[in-house]
C-alpha positions, 0 to 999 in steps of 0.5 A: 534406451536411457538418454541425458538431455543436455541444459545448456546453463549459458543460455539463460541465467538462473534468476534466483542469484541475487536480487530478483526484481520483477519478483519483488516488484510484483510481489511488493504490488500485490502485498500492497494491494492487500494492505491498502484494501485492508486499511480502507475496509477497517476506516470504512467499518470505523468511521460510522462509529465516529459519527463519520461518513463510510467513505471520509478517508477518501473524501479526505484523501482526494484534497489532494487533488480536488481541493476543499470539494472534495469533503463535500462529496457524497453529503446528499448535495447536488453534485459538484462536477460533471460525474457524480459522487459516487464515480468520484468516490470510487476513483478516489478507492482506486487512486487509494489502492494504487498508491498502496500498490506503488509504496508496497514495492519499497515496504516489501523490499525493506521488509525482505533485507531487514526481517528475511530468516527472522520470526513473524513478531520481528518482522511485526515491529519492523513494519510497524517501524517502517510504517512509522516512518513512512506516516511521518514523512508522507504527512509533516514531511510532505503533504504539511507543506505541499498541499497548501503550496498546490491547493490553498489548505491543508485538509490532509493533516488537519486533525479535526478532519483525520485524525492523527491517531486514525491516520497513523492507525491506517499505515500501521494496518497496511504494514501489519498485513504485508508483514503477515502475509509475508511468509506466502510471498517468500521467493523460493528457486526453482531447482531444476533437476537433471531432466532424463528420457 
């Protein structure tokens, strides 16, 4: 006996109409983690040959928060608070990876509207573009204002502690590697079948 099981569509709409934000939000998450991990691996393969501690960018990185300090973690001092360096140094890797987490969501999202159906060298110089934009607006937007006004000095986008060469190289990184992976994050509908018994 051949039956028809009915699927009653009313039920629950098909969520690949439109936008589908949790897909796009995870997915901008996960891309996100990967090009933040990316960037931090190459500065901290970098930095040695620029005479530079492994670890500089998150030592300058956490000026944000620690102030002055923080250029002082890890140099073989005693240590400045009660955790030691290198707990400090590996929250601040976390705080690294989840700030890209947090900006891959809107990269991800401006990547799908302006490069969706369009080859992988569009989509590099539109991440390179967006890239631009948000370095430009995070460092002489934002951080070259707020970090005086909150912390007394501007370490971030000092170019004798970053320079504006690597800082810029870092989000151009991130960028290229979400728009790399790209094409594994493309949503694709279910299609649900007529289900027979």
């Amino acid at each position: 006996m051949k039956r028809e099981l009915y699927i009653d569509d009313s039920i629950s709409e098909s969520p690949d109409e439109g936008f589908y934000a949790r897909y796009y939000i995870t997915t901008g998450l996960v891309l996100g983690l990967f090009g933040a991990t990316i960037s931090l691996l190459i500065n901290v393969m970098g930095a040695p040959l620029a005479g530079k501690n492994p670890l500089e960018l998150i030592r300058v990185y956490l000026t944000f928060p620690l102030g002055e300090k923080a250029l002082q973690l890890a140099e073989g001092s005693q240590s400045l608070y009660a955790m030691g360096d290198g707990v400090i140094l590996a929250i601040g890797c976390l705080l690294y990876l989840v700030t890209g987490m947090l900006l891959g969501v809107p990269f991800f999202i401006a990547l799908v509207g302006l490069t969706e159906g369009r080859s992988t060298l569009y989509r590099m110089v539109i991440a390179t573009v967006l890239s631009t934009l948000i370095w430009a607006i995070n460092f002489w937007g934002i951080l070259s204002w707020l970090q005086p006004l909150l912390f007394g000095g501007n370490w971030i986008t000092n170019p004798e502690l970053l320079p504006t060469s690597v800082a810029l190289a870092t989000h151009l990184i991130f960028g290229w590697t979400m728009a790399l992976l790209y094409p594994w994050s493309e949503f694709q509908a279910y299609e649900q079948d007529e289900l027979q018994v």
